[in-house]
C-alpha positions as CSV (number, residue, x, y, z in Angstrom):
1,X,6.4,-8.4,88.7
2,X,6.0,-10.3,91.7
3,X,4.3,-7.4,93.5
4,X,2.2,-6.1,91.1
5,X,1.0,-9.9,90.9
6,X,0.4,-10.2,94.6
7,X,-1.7,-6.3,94.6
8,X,-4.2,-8.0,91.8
9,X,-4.3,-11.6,93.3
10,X,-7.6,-10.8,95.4
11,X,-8.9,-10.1,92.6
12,X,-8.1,-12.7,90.4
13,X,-8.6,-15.5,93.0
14,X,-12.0,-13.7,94.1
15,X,-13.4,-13.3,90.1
16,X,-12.5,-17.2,89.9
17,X,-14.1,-18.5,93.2
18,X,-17.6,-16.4,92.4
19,X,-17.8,-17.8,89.1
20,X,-17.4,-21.6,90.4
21,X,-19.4,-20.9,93.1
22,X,-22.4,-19.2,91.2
23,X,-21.6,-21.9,87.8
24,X,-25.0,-23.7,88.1
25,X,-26.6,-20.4,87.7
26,X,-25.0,-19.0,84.9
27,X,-26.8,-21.2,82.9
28,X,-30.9,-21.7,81.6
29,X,-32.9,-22.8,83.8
30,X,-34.1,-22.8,87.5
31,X,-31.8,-24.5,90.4
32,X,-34.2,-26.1,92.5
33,X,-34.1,-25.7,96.2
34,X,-36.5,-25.6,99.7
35,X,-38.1,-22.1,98.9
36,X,-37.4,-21.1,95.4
37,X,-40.9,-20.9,94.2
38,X,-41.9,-18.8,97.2
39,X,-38.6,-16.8,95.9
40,X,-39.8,-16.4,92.8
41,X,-43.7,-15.7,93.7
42,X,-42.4,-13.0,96.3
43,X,-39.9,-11.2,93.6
44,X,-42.8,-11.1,90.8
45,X,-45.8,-9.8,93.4
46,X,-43.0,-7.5,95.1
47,X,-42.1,-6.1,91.9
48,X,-45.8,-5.3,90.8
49,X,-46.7,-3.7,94.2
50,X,-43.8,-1.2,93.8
51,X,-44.8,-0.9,90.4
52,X,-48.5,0.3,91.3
53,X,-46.3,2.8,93.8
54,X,-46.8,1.3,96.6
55,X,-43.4,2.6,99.2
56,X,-42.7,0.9,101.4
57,X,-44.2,-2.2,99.9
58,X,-46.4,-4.0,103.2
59,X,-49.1,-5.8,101.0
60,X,-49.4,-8.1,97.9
61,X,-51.0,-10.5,95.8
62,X,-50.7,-14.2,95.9
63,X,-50.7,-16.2,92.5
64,X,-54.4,-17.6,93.0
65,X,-57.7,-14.5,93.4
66,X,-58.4,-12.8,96.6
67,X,-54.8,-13.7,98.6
68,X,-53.5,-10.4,99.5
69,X,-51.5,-10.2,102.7
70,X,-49.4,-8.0,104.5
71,X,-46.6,-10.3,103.8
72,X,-43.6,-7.2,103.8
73,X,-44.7,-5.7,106.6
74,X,-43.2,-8.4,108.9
75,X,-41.1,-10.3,106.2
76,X,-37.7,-8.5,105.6
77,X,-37.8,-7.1,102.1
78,X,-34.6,-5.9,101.1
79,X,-33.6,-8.6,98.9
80,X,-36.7,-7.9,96.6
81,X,-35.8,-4.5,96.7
82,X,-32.7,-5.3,95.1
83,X,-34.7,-7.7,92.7
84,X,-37.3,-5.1,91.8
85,X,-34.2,-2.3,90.9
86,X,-32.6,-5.2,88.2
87,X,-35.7,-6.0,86.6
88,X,-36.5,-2.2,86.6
89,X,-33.1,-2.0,84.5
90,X,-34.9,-4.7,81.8
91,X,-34.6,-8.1,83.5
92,X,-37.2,-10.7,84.1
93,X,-37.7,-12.0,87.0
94,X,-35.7,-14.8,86.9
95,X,-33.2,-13.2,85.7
96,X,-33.0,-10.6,88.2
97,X,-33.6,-13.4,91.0
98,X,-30.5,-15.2,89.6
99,X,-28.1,-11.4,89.0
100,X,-29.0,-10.2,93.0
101,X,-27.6,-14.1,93.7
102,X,-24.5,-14.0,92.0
103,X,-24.2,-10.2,93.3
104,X,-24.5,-11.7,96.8
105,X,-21.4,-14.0,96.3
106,X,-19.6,-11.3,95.1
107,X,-20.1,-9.4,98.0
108,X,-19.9,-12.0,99.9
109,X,-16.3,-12.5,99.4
110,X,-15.1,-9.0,99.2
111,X,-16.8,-8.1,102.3
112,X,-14.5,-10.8,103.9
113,X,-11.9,-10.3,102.3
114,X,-12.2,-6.4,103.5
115,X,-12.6,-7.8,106.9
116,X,-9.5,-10.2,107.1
117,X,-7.4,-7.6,105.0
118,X,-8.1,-4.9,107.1
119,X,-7.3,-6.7,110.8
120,X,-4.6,-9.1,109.4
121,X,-3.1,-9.1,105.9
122,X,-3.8,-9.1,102.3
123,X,-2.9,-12.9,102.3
124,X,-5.3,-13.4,105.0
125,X,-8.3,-11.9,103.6
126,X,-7.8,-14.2,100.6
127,X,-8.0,-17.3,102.8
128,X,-10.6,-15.9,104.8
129,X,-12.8,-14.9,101.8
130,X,-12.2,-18.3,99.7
131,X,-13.7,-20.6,102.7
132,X,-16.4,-17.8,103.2
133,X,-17.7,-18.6,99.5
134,X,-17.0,-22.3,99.7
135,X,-17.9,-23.2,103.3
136,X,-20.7,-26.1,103.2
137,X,-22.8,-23.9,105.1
138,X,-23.2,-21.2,102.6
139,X,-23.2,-23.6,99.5
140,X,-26.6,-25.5,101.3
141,X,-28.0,-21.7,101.3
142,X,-27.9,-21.4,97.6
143,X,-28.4,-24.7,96.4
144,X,-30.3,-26.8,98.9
145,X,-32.4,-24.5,100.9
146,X,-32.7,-21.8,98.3
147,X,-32.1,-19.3,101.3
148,X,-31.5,-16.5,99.2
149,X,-32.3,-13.9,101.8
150,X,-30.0,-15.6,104.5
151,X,-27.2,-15.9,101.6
152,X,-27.6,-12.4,101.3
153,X,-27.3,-11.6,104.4
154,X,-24.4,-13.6,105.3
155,X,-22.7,-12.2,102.7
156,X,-22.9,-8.6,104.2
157,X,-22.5,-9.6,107.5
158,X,-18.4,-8.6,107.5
159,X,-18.9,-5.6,106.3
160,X,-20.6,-4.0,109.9
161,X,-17.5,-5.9,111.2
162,X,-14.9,-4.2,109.2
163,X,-17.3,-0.4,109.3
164,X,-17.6,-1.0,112.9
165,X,-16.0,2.5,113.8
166,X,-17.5,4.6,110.9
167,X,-21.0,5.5,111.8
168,X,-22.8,5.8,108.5
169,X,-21.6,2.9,106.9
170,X,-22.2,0.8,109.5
171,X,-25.6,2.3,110.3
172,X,-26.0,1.2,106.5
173,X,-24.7,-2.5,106.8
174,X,-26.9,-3.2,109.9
175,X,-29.9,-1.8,108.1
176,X,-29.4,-4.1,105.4
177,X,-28.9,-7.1,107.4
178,X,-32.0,-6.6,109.1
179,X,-34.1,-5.9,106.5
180,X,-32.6,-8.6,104.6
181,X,-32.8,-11.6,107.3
182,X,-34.4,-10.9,110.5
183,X,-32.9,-14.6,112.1
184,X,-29.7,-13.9,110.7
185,X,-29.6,-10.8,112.0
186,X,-30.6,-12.2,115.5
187,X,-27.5,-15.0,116.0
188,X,-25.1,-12.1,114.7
189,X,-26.1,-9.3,116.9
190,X,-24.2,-10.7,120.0
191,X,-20.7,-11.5,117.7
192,X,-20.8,-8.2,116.9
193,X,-21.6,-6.3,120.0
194,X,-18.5,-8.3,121.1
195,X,-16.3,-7.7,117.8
196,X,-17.7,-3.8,119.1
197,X,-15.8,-4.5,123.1
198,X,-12.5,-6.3,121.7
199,X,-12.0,-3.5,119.3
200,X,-12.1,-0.8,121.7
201,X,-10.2,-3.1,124.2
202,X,-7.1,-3.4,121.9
203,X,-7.7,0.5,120.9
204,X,-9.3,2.0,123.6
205,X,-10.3,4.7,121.6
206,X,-13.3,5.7,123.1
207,X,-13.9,7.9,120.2
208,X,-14.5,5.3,118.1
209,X,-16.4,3.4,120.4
210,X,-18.9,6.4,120.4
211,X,-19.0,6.6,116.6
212,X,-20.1,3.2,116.9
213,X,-23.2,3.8,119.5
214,X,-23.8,6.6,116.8
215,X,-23.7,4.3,114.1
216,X,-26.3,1.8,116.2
217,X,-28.8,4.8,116.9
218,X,-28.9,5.7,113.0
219,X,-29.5,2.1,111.9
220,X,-32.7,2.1,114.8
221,X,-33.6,5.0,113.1
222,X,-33.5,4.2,109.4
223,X,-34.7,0.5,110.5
224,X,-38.0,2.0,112.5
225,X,-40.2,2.2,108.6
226,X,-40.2,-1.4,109.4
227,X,-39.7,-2.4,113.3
228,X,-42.3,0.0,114.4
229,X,-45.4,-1.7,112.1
230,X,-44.1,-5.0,112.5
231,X,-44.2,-4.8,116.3
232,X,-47.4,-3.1,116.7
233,X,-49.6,-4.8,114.1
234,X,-48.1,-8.5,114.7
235,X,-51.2,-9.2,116.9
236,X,-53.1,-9.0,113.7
237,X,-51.4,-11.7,112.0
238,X,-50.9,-15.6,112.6
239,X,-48.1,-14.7,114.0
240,X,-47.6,-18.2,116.1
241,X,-47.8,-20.1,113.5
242,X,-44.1,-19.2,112.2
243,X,-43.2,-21.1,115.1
244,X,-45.1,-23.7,115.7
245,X,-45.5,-27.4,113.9
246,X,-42.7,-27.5,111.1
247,X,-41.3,-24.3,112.5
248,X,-40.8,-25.3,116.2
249,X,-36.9,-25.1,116.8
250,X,-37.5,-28.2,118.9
251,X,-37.9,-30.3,115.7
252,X,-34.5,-29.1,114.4
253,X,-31.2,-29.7,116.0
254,X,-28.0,-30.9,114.7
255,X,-26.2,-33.7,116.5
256,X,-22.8,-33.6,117.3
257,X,-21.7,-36.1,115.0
258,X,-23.6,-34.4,112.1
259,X,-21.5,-31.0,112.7
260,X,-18.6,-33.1,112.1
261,X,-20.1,-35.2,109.1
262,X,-23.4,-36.0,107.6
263,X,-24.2,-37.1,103.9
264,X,-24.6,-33.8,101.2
265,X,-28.2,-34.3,100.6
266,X,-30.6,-32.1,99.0
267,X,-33.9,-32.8,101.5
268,X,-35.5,-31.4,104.8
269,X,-34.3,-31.3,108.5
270,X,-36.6,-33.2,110.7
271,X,-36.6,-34.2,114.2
272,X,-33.7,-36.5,115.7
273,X,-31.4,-37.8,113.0
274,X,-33.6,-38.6,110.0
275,X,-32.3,-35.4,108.3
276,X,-32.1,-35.4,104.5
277,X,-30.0,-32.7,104.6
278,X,-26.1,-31.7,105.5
279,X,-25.2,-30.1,108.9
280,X,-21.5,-30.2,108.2
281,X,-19.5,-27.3,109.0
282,X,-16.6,-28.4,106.4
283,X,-13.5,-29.8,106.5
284,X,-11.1,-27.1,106.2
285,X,-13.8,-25.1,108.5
286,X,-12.7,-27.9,111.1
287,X,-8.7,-27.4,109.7
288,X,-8.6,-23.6,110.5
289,X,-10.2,-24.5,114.5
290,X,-7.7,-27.0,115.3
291,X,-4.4,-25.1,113.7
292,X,-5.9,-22.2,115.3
293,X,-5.8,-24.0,118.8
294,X,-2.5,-25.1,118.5
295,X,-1.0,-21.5,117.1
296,X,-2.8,-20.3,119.9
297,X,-1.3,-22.7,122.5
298,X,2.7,-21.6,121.0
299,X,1.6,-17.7,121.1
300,X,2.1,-17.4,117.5
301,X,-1.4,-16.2,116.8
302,X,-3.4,-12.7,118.1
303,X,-4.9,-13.8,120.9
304,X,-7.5,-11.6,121.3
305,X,-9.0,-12.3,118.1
306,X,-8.6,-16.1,117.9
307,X,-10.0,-16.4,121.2
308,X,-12.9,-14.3,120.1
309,X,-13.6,-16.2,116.8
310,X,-13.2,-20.0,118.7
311,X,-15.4,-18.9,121.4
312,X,-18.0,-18.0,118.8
313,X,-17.1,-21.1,116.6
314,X,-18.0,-22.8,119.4
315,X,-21.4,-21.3,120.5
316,X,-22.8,-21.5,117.1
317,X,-22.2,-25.0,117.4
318,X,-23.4,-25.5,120.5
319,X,-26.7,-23.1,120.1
320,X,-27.0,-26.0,117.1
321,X,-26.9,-28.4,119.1
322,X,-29.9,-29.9,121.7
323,X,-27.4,-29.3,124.4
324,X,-28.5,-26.0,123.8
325,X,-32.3,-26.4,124.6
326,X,-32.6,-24.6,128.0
327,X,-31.5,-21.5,126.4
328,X,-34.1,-21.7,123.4
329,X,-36.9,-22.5,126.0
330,X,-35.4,-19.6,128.0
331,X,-35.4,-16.4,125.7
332,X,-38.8,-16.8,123.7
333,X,-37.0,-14.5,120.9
334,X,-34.9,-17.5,119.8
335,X,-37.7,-19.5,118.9
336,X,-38.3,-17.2,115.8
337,X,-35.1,-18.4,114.3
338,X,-36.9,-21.4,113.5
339,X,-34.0,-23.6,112.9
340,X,-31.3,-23.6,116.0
341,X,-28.8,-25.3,113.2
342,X,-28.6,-21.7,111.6
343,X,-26.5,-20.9,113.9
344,X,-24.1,-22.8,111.5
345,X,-23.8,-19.5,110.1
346,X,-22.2,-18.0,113.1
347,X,-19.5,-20.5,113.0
348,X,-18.9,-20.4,109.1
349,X,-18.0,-17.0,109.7
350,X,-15.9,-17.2,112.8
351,X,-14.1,-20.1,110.8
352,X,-13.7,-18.4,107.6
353,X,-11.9,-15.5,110.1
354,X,-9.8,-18.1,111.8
355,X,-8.8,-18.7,108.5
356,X,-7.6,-15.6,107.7
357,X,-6.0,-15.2,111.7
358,X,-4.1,-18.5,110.6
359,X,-3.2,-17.2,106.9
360,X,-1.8,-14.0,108.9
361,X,0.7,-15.8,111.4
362,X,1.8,-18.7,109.5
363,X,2.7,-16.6,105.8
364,X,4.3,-13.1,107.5
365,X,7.7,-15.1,107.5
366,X,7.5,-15.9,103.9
367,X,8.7,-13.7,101.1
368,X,5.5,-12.5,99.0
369,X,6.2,-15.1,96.2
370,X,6.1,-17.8,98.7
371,X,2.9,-16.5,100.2
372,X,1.1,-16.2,96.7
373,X,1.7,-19.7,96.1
374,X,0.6,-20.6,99.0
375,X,-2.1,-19.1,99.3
376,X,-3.5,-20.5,96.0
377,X,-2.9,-23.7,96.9
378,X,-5.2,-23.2,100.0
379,X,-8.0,-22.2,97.7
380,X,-7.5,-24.5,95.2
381,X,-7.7,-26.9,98.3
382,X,-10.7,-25.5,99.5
383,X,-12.7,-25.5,96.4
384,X,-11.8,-29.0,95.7
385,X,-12.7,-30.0,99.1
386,X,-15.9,-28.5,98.3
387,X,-16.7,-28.9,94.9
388,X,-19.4,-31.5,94.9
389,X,-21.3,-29.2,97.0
390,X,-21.4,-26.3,94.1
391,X,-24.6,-28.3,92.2
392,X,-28.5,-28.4,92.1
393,X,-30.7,-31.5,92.9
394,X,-32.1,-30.5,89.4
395,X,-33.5,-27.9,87.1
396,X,-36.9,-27.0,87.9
397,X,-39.0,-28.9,84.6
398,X,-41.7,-26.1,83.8
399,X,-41.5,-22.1,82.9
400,X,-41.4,-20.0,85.8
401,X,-41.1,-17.2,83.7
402,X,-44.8,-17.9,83.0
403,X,-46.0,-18.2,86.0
404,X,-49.5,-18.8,85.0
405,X,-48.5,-21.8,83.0
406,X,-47.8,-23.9,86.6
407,X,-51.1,-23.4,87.3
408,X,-50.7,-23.6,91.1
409,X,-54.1,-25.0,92.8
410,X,-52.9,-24.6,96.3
411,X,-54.1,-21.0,96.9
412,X,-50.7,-20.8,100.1
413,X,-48.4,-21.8,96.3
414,X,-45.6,-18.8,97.6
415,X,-47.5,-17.7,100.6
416,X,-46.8,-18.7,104.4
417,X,-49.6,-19.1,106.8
418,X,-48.3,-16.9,109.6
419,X,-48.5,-13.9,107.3
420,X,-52.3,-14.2,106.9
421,X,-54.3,-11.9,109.0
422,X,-56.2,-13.1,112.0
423,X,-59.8,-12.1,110.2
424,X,-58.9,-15.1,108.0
425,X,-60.2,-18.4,109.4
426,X,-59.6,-20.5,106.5
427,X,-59.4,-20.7,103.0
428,X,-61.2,-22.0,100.5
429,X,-59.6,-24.0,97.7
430,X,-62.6,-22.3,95.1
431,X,-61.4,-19.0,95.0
432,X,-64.1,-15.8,94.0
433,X,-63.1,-14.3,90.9
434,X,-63.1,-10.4,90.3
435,X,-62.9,-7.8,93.1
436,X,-66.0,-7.7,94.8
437,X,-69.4,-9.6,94.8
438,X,-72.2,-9.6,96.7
439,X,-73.6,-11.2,99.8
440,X,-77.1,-9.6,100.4
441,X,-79.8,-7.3,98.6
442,X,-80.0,-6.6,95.1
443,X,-77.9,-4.7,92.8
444,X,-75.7,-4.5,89.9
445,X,-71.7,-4.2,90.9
446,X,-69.1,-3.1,88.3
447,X,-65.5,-3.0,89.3
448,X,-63.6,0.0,87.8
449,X,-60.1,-0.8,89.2
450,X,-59.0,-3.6,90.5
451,X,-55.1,-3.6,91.7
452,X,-53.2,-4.4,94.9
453,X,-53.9,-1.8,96.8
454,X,-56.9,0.0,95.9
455,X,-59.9,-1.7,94.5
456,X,-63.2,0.7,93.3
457,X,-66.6,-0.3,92.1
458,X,-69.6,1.0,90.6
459,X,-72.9,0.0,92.4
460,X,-76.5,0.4,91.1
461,X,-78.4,-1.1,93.9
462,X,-82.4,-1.6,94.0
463,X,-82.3,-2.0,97.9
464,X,-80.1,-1.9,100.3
465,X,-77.4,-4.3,100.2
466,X,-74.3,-5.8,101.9
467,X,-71.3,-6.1,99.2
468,X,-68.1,-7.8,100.0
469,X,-64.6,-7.2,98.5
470,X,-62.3,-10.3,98.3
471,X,-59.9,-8.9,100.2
472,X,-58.4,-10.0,103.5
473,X,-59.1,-7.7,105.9
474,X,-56.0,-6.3,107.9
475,X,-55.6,-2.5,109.7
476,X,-55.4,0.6,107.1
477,X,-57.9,-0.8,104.7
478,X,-60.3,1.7,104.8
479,X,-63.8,1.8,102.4
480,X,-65.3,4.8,101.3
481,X,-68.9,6.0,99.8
482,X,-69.1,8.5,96.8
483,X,-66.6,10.4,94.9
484,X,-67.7,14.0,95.5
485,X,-67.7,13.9,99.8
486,X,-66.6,10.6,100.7
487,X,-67.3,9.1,103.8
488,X,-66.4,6.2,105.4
489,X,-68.0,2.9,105.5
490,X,-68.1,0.4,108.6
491,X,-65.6,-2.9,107.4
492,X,-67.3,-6.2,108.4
493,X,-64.3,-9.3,108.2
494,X,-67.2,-11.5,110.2
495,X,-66.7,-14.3,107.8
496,X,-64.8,-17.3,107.5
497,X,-62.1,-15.9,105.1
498,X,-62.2,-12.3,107.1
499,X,-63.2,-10.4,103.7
500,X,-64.0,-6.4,103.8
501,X,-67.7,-6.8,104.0
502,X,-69.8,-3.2,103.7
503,X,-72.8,-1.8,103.6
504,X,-74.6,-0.2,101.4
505,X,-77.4,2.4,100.8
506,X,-79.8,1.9,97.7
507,X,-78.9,4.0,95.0
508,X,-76.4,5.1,92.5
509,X,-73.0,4.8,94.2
510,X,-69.1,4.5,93.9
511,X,-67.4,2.3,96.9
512,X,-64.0,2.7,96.8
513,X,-61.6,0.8,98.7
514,X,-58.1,1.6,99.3
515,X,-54.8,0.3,101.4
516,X,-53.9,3.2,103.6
517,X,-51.5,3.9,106.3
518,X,-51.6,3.9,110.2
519,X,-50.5,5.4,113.2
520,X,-48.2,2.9,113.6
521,X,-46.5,3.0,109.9
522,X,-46.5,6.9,110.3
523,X,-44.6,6.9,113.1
524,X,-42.2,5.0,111.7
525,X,-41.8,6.3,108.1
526,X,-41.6,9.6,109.5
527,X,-38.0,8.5,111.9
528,X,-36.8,7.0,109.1
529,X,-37.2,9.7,106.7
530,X,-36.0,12.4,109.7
531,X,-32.6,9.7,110.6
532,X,-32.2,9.4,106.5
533,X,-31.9,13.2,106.3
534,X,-29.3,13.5,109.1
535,X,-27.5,10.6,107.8
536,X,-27.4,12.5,104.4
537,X,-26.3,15.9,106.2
538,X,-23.4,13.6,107.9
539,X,-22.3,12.6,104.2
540,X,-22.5,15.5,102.6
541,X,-21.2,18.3,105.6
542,X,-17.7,17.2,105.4
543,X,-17.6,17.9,101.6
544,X,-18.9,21.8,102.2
545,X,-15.1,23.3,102.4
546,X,-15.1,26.1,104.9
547,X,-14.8,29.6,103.4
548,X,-11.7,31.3,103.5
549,X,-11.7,34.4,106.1
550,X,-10.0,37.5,104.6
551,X,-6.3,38.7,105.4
């Protein structure tokens, strides 16, 4: 009884701490949170770009006319992937927002609990999962921040820990970290290049250490759709602006003292220590360092591995810290992380480990009933400890589901500056209605379709004339003349809001302008469809059964 108990207590434990850690979402309404109604603006336009068959989405709509940007060719869009597939199944929007959430806490602790179960004990990957899902850290994603795309991320995080020898699936994980939460991705890359050495330190099976450089060159391959664009076409964006004024890492360090404590608040980080907002890594985070330390000093703990998850406790605190600063200032790459206290993540996972390195040492004495009991007790501990935490500000008071309703007046509602393309100059707050209008000469213009990615009008015009689509110029839009033999029209974005300005010929004409692809986004669709193919050779080659040779 006892056994059979134990084999189902992950499961039981980990259906109980998803539910209380997802409750304020299970009910009506929106939580509120730093970025939800960006959230929400992204998952709607997302949804109707892939919709109108646009793959890979790289461009959509804003909520007021004439905002389209190339907002998922730089911003990681794998969470609104997942998004799009849910409402796709019936969903709306919110709906789906809130299912790919919860989805992500459930992940989120059976990815840990893989990790801990897998290099320690059943026991340990338990404790290790339950202050995963309740570590302060994870709870400000979801319900101060509304950092749905870093939750996400986080939560997959132990999973390229635990696949680290098996090169597909952790080709797969690292994909979609990356295209989930490019800082994220950042402050983990160096744990787990070193999770990569330890593990072939204690094996020193080189094998696997090659199936892992396998594993790294298929995620650069399947990865390239996006890395490849992103790096070659950022000089067309305002690219500087995601880290500069509000977004300069200088304005956002954690002190010491607010690692250790600082009031649960639900507003923004600011410079020095006027912060409305927690930095605390958690009390039973700071538990599972210090009985780690002194395990560690009686040799009752692997020391590889605790070492490993202090030292990196510790940097993601210090890299949160302003005792950190001549390392921000000294690899530029940093600075797109934005916020140096997200390297809080770091050291939530590396704590939520240690947990499960100190679960592992302190329970393998203890008879299996003993350790169940135990072990609930820890997470009923660490859910208490962390309960308050598990709540919104408030419910958001009008109908996102409606989106027109909020009748947004800012035309940036949902959009971020550093997205826009360099054409654009600035923006009016009177935005032109329809899809094209005209800025010289004199003629008659009829728009026949007007969606994201393709806009076509009908033009009777009694002299020449310059015409202008409200659209925001950016590389691949290309305008073209007649139906019949097309040819292509010279784009002018010499204006303040860098709209597609053409000209035209007098006459009976159809202008047609369209969203298309470039060197650039060729290049790298084409490696990641050639490393998808391999990858789906690898998976399916080992189930071809060799045929039999003839006595």
């Amino acid at each position: 009884m006892v056994k059979r108990t134990f084999r189902f207590l992950p499961a039981i434990i980990g259906c109980i701490a998803v539910v209380i850690a997802v409750k304020p979402l299970l009910v009506a309404g929106i939580t509120s949170g730093h970025d939800v109604g960006s959230h929400l603006v992204r998952v709607q336009r997302f949804y109707e770009a892939l919709r109108q068959g646009q793959f890979p989405v790289r461009w959509i709509e804003g909520v007021l006319p004439a905002m389209g940007h190339p907002h998922f060719e730089f911003y990681p869009p794998f969470f609104y992937y997942l998004t799009s597939l849910v409402q796709l199944l019936g969903l709306d929007f919110v709906s789906a927002t809130k299912a790919v959430i919860i989805a992500s806490a459930a992940i989120g602790f059976g990815a840990m609990y893989l990790l801990a179960q897998t290099y320690f004990a059943s026991a340990a990957g338990i404790a290790a999962a339950v202050l995963f899902t309740f570590s302060p850290y994870r709870l400000s994603q979801l319900y101060v921040r509304a950092a749905y795309g870093e939750y996400l991320a986080t939560a997959l995080a132990p999973l390229a820990f635990v696949w680290i020898n098996r090169p597909i699936p952790l080709a797969l994980a690292l994909t979609a970290i990356a295209l989930t939460h490019q800082p994220a991705f950042l402050i983990l890359v160096p744990a787990l290049a070193s999770w990569m050495a330890i593990t072939w330190i204690k094996s020193r099976d080189t094998k696997g250490f090659l199936k892992s450089l396998t594993g790294l060159g298929l995620f650069l391959g399947l990865i390239a759709f996006f890395i490849l664009p992103a790096m070659a076409e950022r000089k067309f964006i305002h690219w500087t602006n995601l880290t500069r004024d509000y977004y300069n890492f200088r304005q956002h360090f954690a002190g010491a003292i607010q690692l250790v404590y600082s009031k649960w608040d639900y507003g923004i980080s600011v410079a020095g220590r006027a912060d409305t907002m927690s930095f605390q890594l958690g009390v039973v985070n700071w538990l599972m360092v210090m009985a780690a330390l002194v395990l560690l000093y009686l040799k009752r703990i692997p020391k590889l591995f605790a070492l490993y998850s202090l030292l990196f406790t510790l940097l993601g605190l210090f890299m949160a810290t302003p005792l950190s600063t001549p390392a921000w200032e000294r690899f530029s790459i940093l600075a797109f992380i934005q916020y140096p206290w997200r390297f809080l993540l770091l050291s939530t996972f590396t704590t939520s480990l240690l947990a499960g390195i100190v679960a592992s040492s302190l329970l393998k004495k203890f008879q299996k009933s003993t350790q169940m009991v135990i072990i609930v007790l820890f997470s009923i501990i660490t859910m208490i400890t962390n309960l308050n935490y598990i709540k919104p500000s408030t419910y958001l008071p009008f109908d996102l589901n409606s989106p027109q309703r909020a009748q947004p007046k800012d035309p940036m509602s949902g959009l971020e500056p550093g997205y826009l393309p360099v054409f654009v100059r600035e923006i009016s707050p009177d935005r032109p209605q329809g899809a094209a209008g005209l800025v010289s000469g004199d003629a008659a213009i009829r728009t026949t379709v007007d969606n994201i990615i393709e806009k076509r009008v009908s033009i009777e015009a009694k002299t020449d004339i310059v015409m202008r689509f409200f659209v925001h110029y950016f590389p691949g839009w290309q305008a073209k003349l007649g139906d019949t033999s097309p040819r292509l029209l010279a784009i002018n974005p010499d204006n303040p809001e860098g709209f597609i300005d053409v000209a035209v010929p007098k006459g009976n004409h159809t202008v047609n302008l369209r969203f298309t692809r470039t060197p650039a986004r060729d290049l790298g669709d084409f490696i990641s469809l050639v490393t998808l193919v391999i990858l789906l050779v690898l998976l399916i080659k080992p189930k071809v059964s060799k045929p039999k040779l003839s006595q």
